[in-house]
N, C-alpha and C positions, 0 to 999 in steps of 0.2 A: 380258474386259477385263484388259489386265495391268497389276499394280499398281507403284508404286515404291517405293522403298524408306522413303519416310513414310510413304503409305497403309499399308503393313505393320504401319510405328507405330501409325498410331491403331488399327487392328484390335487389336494386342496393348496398347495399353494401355487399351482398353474389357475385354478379358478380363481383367486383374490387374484393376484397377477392380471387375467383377465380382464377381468371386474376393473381393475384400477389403469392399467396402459391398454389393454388390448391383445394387439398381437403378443406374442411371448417366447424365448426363446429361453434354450438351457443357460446361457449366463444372467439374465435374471433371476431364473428361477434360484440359482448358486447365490448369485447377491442377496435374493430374498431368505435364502433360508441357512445364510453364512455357513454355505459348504462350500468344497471345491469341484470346481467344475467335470473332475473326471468322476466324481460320486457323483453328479445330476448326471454325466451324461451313462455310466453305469446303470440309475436306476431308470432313467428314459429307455434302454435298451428292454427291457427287463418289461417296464412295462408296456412298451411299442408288443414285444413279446405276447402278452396276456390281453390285446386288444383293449386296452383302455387309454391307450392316446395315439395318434399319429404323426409325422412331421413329415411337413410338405418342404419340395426344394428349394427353398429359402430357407429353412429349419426351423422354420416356426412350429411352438406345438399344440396341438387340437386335440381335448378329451374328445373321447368317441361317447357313445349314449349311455354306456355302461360305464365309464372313467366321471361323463360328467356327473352320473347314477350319484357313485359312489363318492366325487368331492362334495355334491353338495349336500347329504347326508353327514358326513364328517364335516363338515364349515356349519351348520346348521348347528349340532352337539358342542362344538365347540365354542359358536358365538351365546348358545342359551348358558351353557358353564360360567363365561367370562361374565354374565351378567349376573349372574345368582351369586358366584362368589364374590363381585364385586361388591354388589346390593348387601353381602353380610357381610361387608364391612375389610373384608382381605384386600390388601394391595394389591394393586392392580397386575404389578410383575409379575405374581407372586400367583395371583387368579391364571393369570397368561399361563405359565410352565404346565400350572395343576390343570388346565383347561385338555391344554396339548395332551397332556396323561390319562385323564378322564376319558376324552373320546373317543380313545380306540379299546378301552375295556368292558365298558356296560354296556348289557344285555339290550337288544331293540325294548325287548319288553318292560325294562326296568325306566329306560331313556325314557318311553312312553308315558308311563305313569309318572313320574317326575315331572314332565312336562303340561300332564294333565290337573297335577297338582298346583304347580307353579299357576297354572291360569285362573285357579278358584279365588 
């Protein structure tokens, strides 16, 4: 299933989510990413759909090996953007939006070398 560039969203931001409380449920995920809760629970559906997350009967939600694949590649592109535009000098806000934008348009290949570059 190919995903767009929301679904990417909530993948990664069920992984920060993680990362920071733990368990995680569809109205964090909505407080986190100031939507409403029937747009997380829509794209939960969607993506339960396409096997990249699950929820167990509590409703907690759990990327699957291919969900978690796929946030931390996007959390990854997106934290190296926030730091490069940061480092030249762009407000941080402002790094933020264009980070969110950046990471779901360029090429593995292009991301690659960027990053091989940044480390010389």
């Amino acid at each position: 299933m190919k995903l767009h560039a929301s679904g990417e969203d909530y993948l990664e931001a069920i992984l920060v989510l993680h990362k920071r409380i733990g368990m995680v449920r569809s109205v964090d995920v909505a407080r986190h990413m100031e939507v409403s809760k029937p747009s997380v629970c829509h794209a939960v559906g969607i993506l339960r759909e396409g096997g990249f997350l699950t929820m167990d009967e509590e409703h907690y939600l759990h990327l699957t090996d291919i969900g978690r694949e796929v946030a931390v590649k996007i959390y990854e592109r997106h934290c190296f953007f926030m730091e490069q535009l940061i480092a030249a000098g762009v407000d941080p806000k402002i790094a933020e939006a264009d980070a969110c934008r950046l990471e779901h348009v360029i090429s593995r290949e292009s991301f690659e070398r960027l990053k091989e570059t940044a480390d010389q």
